[in-house]
C-alpha positions in Angstrom: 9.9 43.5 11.5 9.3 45.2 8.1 8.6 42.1 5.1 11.3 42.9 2.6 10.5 42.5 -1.0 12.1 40.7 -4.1 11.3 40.8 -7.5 12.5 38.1 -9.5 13.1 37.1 -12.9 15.0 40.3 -13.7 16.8 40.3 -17.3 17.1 43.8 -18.1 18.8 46.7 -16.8 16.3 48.9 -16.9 14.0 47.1 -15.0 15.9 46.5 -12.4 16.9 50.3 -11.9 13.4 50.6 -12.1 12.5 48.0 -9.2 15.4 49.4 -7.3 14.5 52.7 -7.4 10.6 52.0 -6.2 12.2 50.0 -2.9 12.7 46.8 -3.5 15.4 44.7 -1.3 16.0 41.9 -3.4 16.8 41.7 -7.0 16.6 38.1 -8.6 18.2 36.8 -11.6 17.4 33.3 -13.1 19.7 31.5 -14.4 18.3 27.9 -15.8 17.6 26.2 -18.7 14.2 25.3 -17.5 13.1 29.1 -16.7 11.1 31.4 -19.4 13.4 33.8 -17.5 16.4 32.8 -17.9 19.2 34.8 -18.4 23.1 34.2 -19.2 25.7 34.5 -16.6 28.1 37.0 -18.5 24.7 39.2 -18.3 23.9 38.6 -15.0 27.3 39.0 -14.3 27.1 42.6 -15.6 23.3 43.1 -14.2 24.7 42.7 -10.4 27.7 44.2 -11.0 25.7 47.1 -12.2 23.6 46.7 -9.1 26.2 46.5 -6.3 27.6 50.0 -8.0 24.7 52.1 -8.5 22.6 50.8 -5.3 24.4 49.2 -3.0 21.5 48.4 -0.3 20.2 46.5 -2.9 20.5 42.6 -2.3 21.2 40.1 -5.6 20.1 37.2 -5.6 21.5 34.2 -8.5 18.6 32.0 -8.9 19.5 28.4 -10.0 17.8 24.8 -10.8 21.1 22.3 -11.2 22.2 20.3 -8.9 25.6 20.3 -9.6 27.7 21.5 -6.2 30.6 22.4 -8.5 28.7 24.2 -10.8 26.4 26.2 -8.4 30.0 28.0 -6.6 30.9 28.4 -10.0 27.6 30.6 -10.7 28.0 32.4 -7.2 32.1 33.3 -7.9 31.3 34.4 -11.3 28.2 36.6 -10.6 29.5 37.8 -7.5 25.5 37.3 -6.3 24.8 37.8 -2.4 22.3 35.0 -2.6 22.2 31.6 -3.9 18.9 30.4 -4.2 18.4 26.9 -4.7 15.5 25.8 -6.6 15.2 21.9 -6.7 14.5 19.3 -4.8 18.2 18.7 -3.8 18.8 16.1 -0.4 19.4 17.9 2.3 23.4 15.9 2.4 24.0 17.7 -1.0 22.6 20.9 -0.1 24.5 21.4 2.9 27.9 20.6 1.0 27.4 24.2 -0.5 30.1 26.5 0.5 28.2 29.8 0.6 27.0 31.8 3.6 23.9 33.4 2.1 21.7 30.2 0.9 18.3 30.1 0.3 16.6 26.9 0.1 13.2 26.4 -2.1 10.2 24.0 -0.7 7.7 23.6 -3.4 4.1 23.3 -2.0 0.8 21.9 -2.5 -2.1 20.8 -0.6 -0.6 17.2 -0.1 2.6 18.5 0.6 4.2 16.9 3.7 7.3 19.5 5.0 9.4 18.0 7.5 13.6 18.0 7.7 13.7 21.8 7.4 16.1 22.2 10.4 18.6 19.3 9.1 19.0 22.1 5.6 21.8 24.5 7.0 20.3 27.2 5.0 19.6 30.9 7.1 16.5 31.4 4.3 14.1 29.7 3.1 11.5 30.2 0.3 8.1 29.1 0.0 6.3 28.4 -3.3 3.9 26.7 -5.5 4.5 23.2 -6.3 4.4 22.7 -10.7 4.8 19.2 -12.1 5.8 21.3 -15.1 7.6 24.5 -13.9 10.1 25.0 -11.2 8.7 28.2 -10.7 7.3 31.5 -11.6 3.5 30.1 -12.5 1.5 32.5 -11.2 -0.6 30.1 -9.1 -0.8 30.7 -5.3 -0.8 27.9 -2.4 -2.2 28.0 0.7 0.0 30.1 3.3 -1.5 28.2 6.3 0.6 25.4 5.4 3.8 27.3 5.9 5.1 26.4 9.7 4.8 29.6 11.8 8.0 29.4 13.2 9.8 29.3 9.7 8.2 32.8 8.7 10.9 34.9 10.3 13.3 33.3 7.8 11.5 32.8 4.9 10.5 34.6 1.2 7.0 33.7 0.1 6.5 33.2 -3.3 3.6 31.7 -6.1 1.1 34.5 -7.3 1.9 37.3 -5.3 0.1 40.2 -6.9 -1.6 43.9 -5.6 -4.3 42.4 -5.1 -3.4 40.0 -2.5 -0.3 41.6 -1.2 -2.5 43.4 1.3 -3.4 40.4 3.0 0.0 38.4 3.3 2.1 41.0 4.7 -0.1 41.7 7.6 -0.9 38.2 8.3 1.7 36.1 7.7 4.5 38.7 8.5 6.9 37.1 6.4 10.9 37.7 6.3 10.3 38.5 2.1 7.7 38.1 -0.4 9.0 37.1 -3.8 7.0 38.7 -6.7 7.9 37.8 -10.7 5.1 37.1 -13.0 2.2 39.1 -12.2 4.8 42.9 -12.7 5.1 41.3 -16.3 4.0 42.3 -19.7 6.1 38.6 -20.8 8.6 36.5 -18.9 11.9 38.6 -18.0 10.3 42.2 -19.6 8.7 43.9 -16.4 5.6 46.3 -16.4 6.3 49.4 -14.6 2.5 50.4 -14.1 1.9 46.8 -12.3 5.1 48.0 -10.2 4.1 50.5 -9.6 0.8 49.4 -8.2 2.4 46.5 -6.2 4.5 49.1 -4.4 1.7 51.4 -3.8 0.0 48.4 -2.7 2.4 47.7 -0.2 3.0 50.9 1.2 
């Protein structure tokens, strides 16, 4: 199985023609009050609908932080995303209330980090990343891989300070489903840098 790539924290069109057009799988867009990339669901709205038209083997994915069930198939009807990713520490009763096929649901590790009850989440992806007491994500920082369960891997994007540098070692190893890139193809949050693309990809390939 080829690991699929995402790039997240998308906000302008021309990056994400950009990140399209170099391969990538997954296109993220942030909406949340608590993300330096946030971006507004009218242009998110028009960013996927963009996407599905132009590059149509190109995934969306709506990236939110409430916990609001009503609110969340809201987002998904309005931005016509093909993946919800949930980035909180919802219950796993709440989670599975949501009425969308294509759910991704968001563990936030550290060292100390105890991950049980994945299988009672009826979610067909999971995504791995570093735990923030201060950000929900997109920090930069990496955590340890090991401490993802092996079995999850298949299913899952791997996220936290994925970079050119380090790319090289998690794809071969790990063998995730996806890795999830945002801050390190940056020049600031939501503007992306198509020389660090660039290297990522070439990185990759």
């Amino acid at each position: 199985m080829l690991t699929k790539i995402k790039i997240c924290g998308l906000t302008r069109w021309e990056d994400a023609k950009f990140v399209a057009e170099q391969g990538a799988d997954f296109l993220g867009f942030i909406h949340s009050d608590k993300s330096k990339r946030n971006a507004s669901l009218d242009s998110i709205q028009k960013l996927i609908s963009q996407v599905h038209s132009e590059y149509p083997s190109v995934s969306t994915v709506c990236v939110v932080t409430t916990d609001d069930i009503s609110e969340i198939e809201m987002i998904i009807s309005k931005t016509n995303c093909d993946y919800i990713q949930v980035h909180n520490d919802m219950n796993v009763a709440y989670f599975n209330r949501i009425q969308f096929q294509n759910k991704i649901k968001v563990f936030r590790v550290s060292n100390d980090t105890k991950i049980s009850d994945i299988d009672q989440y009826q979610s067909p992806y999971y995504l791995w990343d570093t735990h923030d007491k201060d950000h929900m994500g997109g920090t930069g920082k990496r955590f340890n891989w090991d401490l993802i369960p092996k079995k999850y891997l298949p299913r899952s994007f791997v996220a936290g300070g994925i970079n050119d540098q380090n790319i090289s070692n998690l794809i071969p190893k790990y063998q995730p489903f996806s890795v999830d890139i945002s801050s390190s193809v940056e020049t600031e949050p939501g503007k992306k840098s198509k020389l660090k693309l660039q290297k990522l990809f070439q990185s990759i390939r």
